[in-house]
C-alpha positions in Angstrom: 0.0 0.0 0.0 1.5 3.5 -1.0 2.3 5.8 2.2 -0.2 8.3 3.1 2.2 10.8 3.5 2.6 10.9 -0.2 0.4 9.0 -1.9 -3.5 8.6 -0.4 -6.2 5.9 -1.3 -9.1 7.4 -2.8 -11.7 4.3 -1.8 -15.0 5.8 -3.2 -13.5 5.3 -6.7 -12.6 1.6 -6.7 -16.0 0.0 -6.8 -16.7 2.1 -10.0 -13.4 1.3 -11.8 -13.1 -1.7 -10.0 -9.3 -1.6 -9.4 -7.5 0.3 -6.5 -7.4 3.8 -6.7 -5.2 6.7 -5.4 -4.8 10.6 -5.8 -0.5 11.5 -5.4 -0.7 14.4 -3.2 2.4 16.3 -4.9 4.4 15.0 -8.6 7.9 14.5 -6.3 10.1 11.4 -7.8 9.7 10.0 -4.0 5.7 9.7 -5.3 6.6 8.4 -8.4 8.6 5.3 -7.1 6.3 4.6 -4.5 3.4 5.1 -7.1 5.3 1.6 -8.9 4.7 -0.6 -5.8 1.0 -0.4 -5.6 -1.1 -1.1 -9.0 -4.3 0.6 -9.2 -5.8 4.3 -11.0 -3.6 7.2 -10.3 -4.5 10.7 -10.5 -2.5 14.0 -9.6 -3.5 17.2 -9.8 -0.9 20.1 -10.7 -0.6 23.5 -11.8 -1.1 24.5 -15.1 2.5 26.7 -15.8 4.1 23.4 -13.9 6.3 21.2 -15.4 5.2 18.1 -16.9 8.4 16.1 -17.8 8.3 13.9 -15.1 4.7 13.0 -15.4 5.1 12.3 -18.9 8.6 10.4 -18.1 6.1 8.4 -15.6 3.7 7.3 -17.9 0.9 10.0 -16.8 -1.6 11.6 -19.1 -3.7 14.0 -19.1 -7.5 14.2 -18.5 -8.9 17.6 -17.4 -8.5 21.1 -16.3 -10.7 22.1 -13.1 -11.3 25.7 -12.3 -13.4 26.9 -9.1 -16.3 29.1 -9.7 -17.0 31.3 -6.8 -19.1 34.1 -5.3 -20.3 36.2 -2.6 -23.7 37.4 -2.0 -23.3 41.0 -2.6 -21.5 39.9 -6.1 -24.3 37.6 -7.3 -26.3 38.6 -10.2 -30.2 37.1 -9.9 -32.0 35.7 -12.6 -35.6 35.1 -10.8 -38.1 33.6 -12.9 -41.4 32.2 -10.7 -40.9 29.0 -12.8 -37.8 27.9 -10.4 -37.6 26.4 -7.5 -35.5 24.5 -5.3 -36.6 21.5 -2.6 -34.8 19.8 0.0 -37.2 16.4 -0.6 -36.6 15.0 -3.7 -36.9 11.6 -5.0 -33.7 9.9 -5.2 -35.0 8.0 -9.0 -35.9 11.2 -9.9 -32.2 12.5 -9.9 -30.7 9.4 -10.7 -32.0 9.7 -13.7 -30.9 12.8 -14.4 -27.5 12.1 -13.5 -26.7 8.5 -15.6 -25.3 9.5 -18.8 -25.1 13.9 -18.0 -21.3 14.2 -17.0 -19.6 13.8 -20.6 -17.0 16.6 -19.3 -16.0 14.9 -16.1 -12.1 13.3 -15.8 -12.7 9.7 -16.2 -15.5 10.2 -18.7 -12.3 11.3 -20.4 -9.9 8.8 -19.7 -9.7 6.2 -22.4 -8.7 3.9 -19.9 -12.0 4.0 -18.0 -15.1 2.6 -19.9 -17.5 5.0 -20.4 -20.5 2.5 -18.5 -17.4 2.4 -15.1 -17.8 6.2 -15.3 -20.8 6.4 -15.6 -21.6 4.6 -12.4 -19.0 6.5 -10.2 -21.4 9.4 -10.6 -24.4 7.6 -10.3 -22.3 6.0 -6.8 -21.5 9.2 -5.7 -25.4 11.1 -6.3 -26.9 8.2 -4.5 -24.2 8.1 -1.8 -24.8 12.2 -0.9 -28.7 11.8 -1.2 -28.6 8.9 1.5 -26.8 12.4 3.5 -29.5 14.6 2.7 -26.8 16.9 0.8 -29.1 17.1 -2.5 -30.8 19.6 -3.7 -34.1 18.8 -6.6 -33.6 22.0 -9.2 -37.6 22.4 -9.8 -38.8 24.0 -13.2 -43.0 24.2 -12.7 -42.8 22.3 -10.2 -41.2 19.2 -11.7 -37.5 18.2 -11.3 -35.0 19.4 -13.4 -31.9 19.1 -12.1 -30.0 18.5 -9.2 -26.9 20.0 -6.7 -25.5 17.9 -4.1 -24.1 20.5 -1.7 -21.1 20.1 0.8 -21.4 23.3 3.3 -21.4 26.2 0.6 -19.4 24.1 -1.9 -21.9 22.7 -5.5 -19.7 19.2 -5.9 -22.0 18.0 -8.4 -24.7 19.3 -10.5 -26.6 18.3 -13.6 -29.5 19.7 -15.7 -31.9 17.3 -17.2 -31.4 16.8 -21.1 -34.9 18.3 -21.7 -34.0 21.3 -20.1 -30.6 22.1 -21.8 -30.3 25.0 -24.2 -33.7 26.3 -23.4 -32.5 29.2 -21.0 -33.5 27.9 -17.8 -30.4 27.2 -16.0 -30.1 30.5 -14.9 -33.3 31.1 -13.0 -32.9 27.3 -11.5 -29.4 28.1 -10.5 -30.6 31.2 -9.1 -33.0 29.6 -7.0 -30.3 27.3 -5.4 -27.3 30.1 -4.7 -30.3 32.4 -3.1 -31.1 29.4 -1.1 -27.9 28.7 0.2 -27.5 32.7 0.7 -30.4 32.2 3.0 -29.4 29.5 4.8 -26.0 31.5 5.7 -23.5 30.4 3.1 -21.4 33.7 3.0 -19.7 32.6 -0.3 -20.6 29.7 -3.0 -18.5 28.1 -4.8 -17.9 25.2 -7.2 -15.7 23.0 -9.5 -16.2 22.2 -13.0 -14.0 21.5 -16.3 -12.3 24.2 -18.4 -14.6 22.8 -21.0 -17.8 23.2 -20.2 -18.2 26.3 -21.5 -22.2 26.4 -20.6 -21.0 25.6 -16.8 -18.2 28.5 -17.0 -20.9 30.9 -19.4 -23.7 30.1 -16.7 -21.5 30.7 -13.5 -20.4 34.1 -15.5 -23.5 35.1 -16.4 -24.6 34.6 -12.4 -21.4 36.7 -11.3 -18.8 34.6 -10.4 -15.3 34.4 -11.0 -13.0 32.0 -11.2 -9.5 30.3 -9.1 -7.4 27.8 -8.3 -7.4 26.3 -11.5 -5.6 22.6 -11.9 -4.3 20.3 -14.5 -5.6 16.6 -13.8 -3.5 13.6 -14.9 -3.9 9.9 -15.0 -2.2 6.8 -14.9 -3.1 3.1 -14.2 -0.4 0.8 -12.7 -1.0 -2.4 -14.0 
């Protein structure tokens, strides 16, 4: 098993990709050897002006770039339509549905080492696993579900609009409807993390006010 202090097990992954996996806490050649002594799915995640040689020299490739969307209150910019709504009690088949098949932008959606039906159900995993938590939110247009948020604190970790409602011009009022919730309930500051290419994601968080930080590369590698 790789040490902790350099390498840590990321166990809500493996029964999705069904093989060990880890996240390397910092590209250092002390990671990289210890990386070779424990097979499995390896990800690190570095900054973008960083350099890559050794990743590439170990076999690493890349998947994603992540940026964090963020805002305060006083910076967000409303789009209130009486159409959207937000509930704490939604149906966990009801989002599940909306959730198999939506995250084409995600990391291992992107990794053509990953089957697209194992990445698939790490999502699904993951929704079902923060709805048994009561961390989801049911994104309501007229009063029927049409997307979701599971919500850590003031932090969106995942979030998905329902195929029917894409391109129509809705997110923004159902998105509304969330942040002004969360504004409500407290949350001084919201904030997010999506890929560098979804461009609706980065276009809607813009359009709502945010800006953007902490943005990272994301590589892979499997250990055979």
């Amino acid at each position: 098993m790789a040490s902790r202090s350099l390498i840590d097990p990321t166990p809500w992954d493996r029964p999705a990709l069904g093989i060990d996996t880890f996240e390397i806490k910092a590209a250092t050649p002390e990671a990289m050897a210890q990386m070779q002594r424990a097979p499995g799915h390896y990800t690190v995640k570095v900054d973008p002006l960083a350099p890559k040689r050794l990743l590439h020299e170990h076999g690493f490739y890349y998947c994603d770039t992540l940026i964090e969307p963020y805002c305060a209150e006083k910076d967000f910019v409303a789009h209130r339509s009486p159409d959207a709504g937000v509930t704490r009690n939604v149906a966990l088949d009801k989002v599940m549905q909306i959730c198999h098949g939506a995250f084409v932008h995600g990391r291992f959606h992107r990794d053509f080492n990953v089957a697209r039906a194992r990445a698939d159900a790490r999502y699904d995993r993951w929704l079902a696993e923060m709805h048994a938590k009561g961390q989801v939110y049911g994104l309501l247009y007229r009063e029927e579900p049409a997307g979701f948020a599971a919500v850590i604190g003031s932090k969106l970790v995942l979030h998905a609009l329902a195929e029917a409602h894409r391109g129509r011009g809705r997110a923004r009022f159902l998105w509304t409807a969330l942040c002004e919730a969360l504004f409500a309930a407290g949350e001084p500051e919201i904030s997010s993390s999506i890929s560098a290419a979804n461009l609706a994601a980065l276009n809607l968080y813009a359009r709502l006010g945010f800006r953007f930080r902490n943005t990272v590369d994301v590589y892979h590698r499997v250990v055979q």
